[in-house]
Structures are given as structure tokens and as C-alpha cells.
N, C-alpha and C positions, 0 to 999 in steps of 0.2 A: 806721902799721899794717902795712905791709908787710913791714918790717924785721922786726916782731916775728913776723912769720908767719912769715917763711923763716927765724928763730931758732927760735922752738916747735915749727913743722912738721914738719923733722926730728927732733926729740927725742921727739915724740909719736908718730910713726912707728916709732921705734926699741923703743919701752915697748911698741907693740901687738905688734910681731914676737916679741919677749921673751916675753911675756905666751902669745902663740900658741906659740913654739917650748917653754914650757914646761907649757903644756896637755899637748901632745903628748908630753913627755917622762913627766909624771905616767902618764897613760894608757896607754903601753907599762910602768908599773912596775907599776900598779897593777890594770888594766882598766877603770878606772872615764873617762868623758869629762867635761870641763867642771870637773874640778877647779878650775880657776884659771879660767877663762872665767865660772862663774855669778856668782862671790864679787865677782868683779871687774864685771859688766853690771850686777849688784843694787845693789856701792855707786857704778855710775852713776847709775843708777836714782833711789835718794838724795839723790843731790847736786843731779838736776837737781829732785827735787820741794822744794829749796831755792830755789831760782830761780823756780818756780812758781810758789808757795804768794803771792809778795809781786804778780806776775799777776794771780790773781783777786783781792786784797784791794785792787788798782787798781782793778777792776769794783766794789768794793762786793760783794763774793762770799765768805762766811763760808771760809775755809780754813785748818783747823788743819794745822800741819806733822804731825802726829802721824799725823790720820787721811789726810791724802794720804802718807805712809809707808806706811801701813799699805797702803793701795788699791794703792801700786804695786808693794809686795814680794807682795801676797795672787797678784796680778796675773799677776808675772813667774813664782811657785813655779804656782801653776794652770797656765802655759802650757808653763814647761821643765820642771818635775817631775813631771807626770802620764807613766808606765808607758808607753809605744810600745807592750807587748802588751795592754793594756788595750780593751776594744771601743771602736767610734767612739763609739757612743750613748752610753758610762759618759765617756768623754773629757769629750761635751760638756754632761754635767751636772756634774761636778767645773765647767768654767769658770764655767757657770749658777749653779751653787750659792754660787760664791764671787762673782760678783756680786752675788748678793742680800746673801750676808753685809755688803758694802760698800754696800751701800742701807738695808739696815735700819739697819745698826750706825752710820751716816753718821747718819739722821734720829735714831735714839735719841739717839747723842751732842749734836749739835746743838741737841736741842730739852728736853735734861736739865734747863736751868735756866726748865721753865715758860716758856717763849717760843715762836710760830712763827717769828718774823722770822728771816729768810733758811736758815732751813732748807732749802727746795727745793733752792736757787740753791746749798748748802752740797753738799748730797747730788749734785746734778749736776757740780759739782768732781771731787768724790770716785770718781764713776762713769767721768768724763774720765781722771784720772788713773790709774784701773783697766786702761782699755783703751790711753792714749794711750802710758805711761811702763810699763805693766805689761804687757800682752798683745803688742803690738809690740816692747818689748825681748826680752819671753821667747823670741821669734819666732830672736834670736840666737840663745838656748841652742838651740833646736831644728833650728838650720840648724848649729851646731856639731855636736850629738848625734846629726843622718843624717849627716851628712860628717864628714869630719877638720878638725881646727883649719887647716887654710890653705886649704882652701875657703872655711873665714869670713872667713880674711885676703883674698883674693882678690874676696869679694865688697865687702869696706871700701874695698879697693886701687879698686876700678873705681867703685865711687858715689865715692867722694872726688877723684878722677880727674877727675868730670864738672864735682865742684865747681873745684876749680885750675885746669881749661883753661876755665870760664866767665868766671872772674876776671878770668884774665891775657888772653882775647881782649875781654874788654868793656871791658878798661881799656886797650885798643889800638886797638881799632876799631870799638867800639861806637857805635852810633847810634841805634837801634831800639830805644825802652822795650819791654820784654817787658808788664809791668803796673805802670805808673806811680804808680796809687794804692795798690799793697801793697805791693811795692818798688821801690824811684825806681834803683836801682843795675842792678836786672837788665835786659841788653836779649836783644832776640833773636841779632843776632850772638855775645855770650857764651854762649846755650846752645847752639846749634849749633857751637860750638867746644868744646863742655864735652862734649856727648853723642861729637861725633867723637872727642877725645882716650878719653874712659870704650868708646866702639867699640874703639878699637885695644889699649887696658892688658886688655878682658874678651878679646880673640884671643890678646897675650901670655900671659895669666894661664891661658888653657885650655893653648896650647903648654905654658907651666910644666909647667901638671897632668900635660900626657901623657909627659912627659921623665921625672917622679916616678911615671907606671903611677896617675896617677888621674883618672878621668873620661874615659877613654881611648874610651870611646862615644859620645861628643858631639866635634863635628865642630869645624874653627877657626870656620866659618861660625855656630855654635851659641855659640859664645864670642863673637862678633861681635853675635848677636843679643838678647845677656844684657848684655852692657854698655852696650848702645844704648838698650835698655827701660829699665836701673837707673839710666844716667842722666838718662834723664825724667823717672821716678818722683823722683830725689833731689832733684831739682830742686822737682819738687811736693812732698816732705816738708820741706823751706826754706822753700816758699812758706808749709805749714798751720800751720808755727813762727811765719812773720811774721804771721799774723792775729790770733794770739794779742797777739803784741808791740803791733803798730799799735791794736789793738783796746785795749789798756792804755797809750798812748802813750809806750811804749817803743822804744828801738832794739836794745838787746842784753840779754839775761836778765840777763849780767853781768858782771863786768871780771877775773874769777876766773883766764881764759887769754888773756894778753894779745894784739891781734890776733885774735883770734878770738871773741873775748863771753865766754859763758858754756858751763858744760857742754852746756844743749841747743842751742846755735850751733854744737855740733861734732856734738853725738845725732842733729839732726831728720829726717838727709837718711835715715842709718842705719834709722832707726826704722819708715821706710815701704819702704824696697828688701830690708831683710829679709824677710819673708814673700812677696813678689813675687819673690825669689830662691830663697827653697824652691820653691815651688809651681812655679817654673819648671823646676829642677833634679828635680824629682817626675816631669814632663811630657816630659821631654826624656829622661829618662834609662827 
């Protein structure tokens, strides 16, 4: 497994830079942001409600791919594509609203053929998927769309960060299960080696910024305290990933990136330090 991670590691690193440096390029041609950032988080988004959908039909949990597609694309466009000047209050009815559309439209579908069996349990999927793979991804576009595309790289850089230095120090010196019964792999020495390393790459990654004239109001000490946070947070979006897995007595969504699982064995950490990185980057700045 390692092997293949320090094979894909770098190539998937390379794709996200790419992907970032040509967001940025679209945007200086065109004005518009996220050209290539939304297209590309939605058909993450996708792929991993591919990985999902076979999740809850572990549970015995009605999951059409169709309507968990749907939940996660209604999801991510309600959260990155609602208007910035638009009021707060219309904001949070557009998300409201398209919740309910995935509530209602969940149960209709679900119980079309004269049945209630698992309808609930269907609908609560779909709701999940809403907010889990849809409202939290969108969370990207929207840390994309106040900043520049390497703010978002910077914010990837430093959660993934925490994940590689937890790895490589638990598989050197680990002794100390973190939590045992939802993952047998994490101890405590790897996170405190994961969150140290994601401290130092969020101090680098602000120096970066202020060499490039961005974020030039947030201190090293403010980069220091953003990668410290994100990488606990990432750590706890790995853990809400393995609850799902354990809970369907699974180890990995899927074998889809070698070394690594599945699409959301690469998403999950992402998915929860996004918005905990706006709202910090909100607060700070």
C-alpha cells in the first residue's frame, strides 16, 4: 500500500495544481471563478455517491444512485451557486428549499410503487447525501469563489498534510490507539505528528501567500493556527467517513485509487475542513 501511495500521491498532486493553476488562468480571461473547480468537485461529488450508494444498501437502506446524484449535485449547486449579493435570509431559503425538494422528491420516488418499506430510511440517505457530499463539497466552491484558487490549494495542502505526517509517524512510533473501535490504525502519536506537520505546511503556505501579496493581513502565527485546527478537523472528517465504513462492515469505499481506497478515502478529511476554513479565513481576515 505504500508504494502505491507514494506512486499516486504525487500524480494526484500534480492534477490538483494543474486543475488550480488553470482555474486561475480561466478567471483572469474570462472573469468568471471556478470554471474548472466546480465541474471538477461535482464530478467528485459523483463518484463518490458511487461508493456510497452500495454503503447504505449494506444497511438494508433503500439507495437509488439516481436520487443520491441528484441530492448531492441539488446539494453542491444550492451551496456554490447561490449569488454572494443575494440577502442572508434568501441564501438560506434557496438551501431550505432545496432540501425539502430532496425530502419530498426522496419519499415520492421511493414509495411510487405502492409501498412504505424503507422509504424513511431511503429519504434519510438522500437527506445525508444532501448535506454530506453536497453542502460540504459546495463549501469548496465557496472557499474558492471568496479567495483565489490557491487559497483552496493551500487549504488541501495543509488538511492532507496532517493526513501524511499521521501516517508516516504511526507507522514509526505509534503506540497509543487513538479510538480502537472505529479505527484500529489511528493512534495518538500519529495525530500529533499529523496536526504538527499540517502546523508547519499552514505557516509555510501563509509565508507562500504573502510572497504572492495575498492574505497579507493574517500573521505567520494565523497560518500556524489554521493548520493546527484543519488538521484536527481532518482527522475527525476520516474518522465520520470510518463510521459510515465500520457501520457497513467495510474497510475502504473502494479500490478505485490504489492505496488509498476510494474517492471519498481521499474527500472525507476535505469535506469537514472546508467550511471550518472559510469561516476561519471570514474571522481572521
Amino acid at each position: 500500500m505504500l508504494r502505491h501511495r507514494l506512486t499516486l500521491g504525487p500524480i494526484l498532486i500534480a492534477i490538483v495544481i494543474g486543475v488550480i493553476w488553470l482555474d486561475e488562468w480561466l478567471e483572469a480571461q474570462s472573469g468568471y471563478a471556478s470554471l474548472i473547480i466546480f465541474p471538477c468537485v461535482l464530478g467528485a461529488a459523483l463518484a463518490a455517491v458511487q461508493e456510497i450508494a452500495p454503503i447504505f444498501r449494506a444497511l438494508n437502506t433503500r439507495a437509488s444512485r439516481r436520487v443520491l446524484s441528484a441530492a448531492a449535485t441539488l446539494g453542491l449547486c444550492a451551496a456554490a451557486l447561490t449569488p454572494h449579493e443575494i440577502a442572508g435570509i434568501s441564501g438560506v431559503a434557496i438551501v431550505c428549499s432545496a432540501a425539502v425538494v430532496i425530502l419530498i422528491g426522496s419519499i415520492v420516488i421511493y414509495s411510487r410503487q405502492q409501498t412504505t418499506a424503507g422509504v424513511t430510511a431511503g429519504a434519510s440517505a438522500a437527506l445525508f447525501v444532501f448535506v454530506y457530499l453536497g453542502l460540504l463539497g459546495g463549501f469548496l466552491v465557496v472557499l474558492r469563489n471568496a479567495y483565489s484558487a490557491w487559497v483552496l490549494l493551500g487549504v488541501v495542502l495543509v488538511t492532507k498534510s496532517c493526513d501524511i505526517g499521521a501516517y508516516f509517524t504511526g507507522r514509526a512510533i505509534g503506540r497509543h490507539k487513538l479510538i480502537p473501535w472505529l479505527s484500529p490504525g489511528k493512534t495518538w502519536e500519529g495525530l500529533v505528528g499529523g496536526v504538527a506537520l499540517s502546523t508547519g505546511v499552514g505557516v509555510a503556505a501563509l509565508a507562500t501567500g504573502h510572497a504572492a501579496d495575498q492574505l497579507t493581513e493574517l500573521s505567520l502565527m494565523s497560518g500556524a493556527l489554521i493548520g493546527g485546527v484543519l488538521g484536527v478537523v481532518g482527522q475527525g472528517g476520516d474518522l465520520v467517513a470510518s463510521v459510515l465504513k465500520r457501520d457497513a462492515g467495510v474497510k475502504d469505499y473502494s479500490s478505485v485509487l490504489p492505496g488509498f481506497g476510494g474517492v471519498m478515502d481521499v474527500l472525507d478529511s476535505a469535506l469537514l475542513t472546508a467550511p471550518v476554513a472559510y469561516w476561519m479565513l471570514i474571522a481572521l481576515t
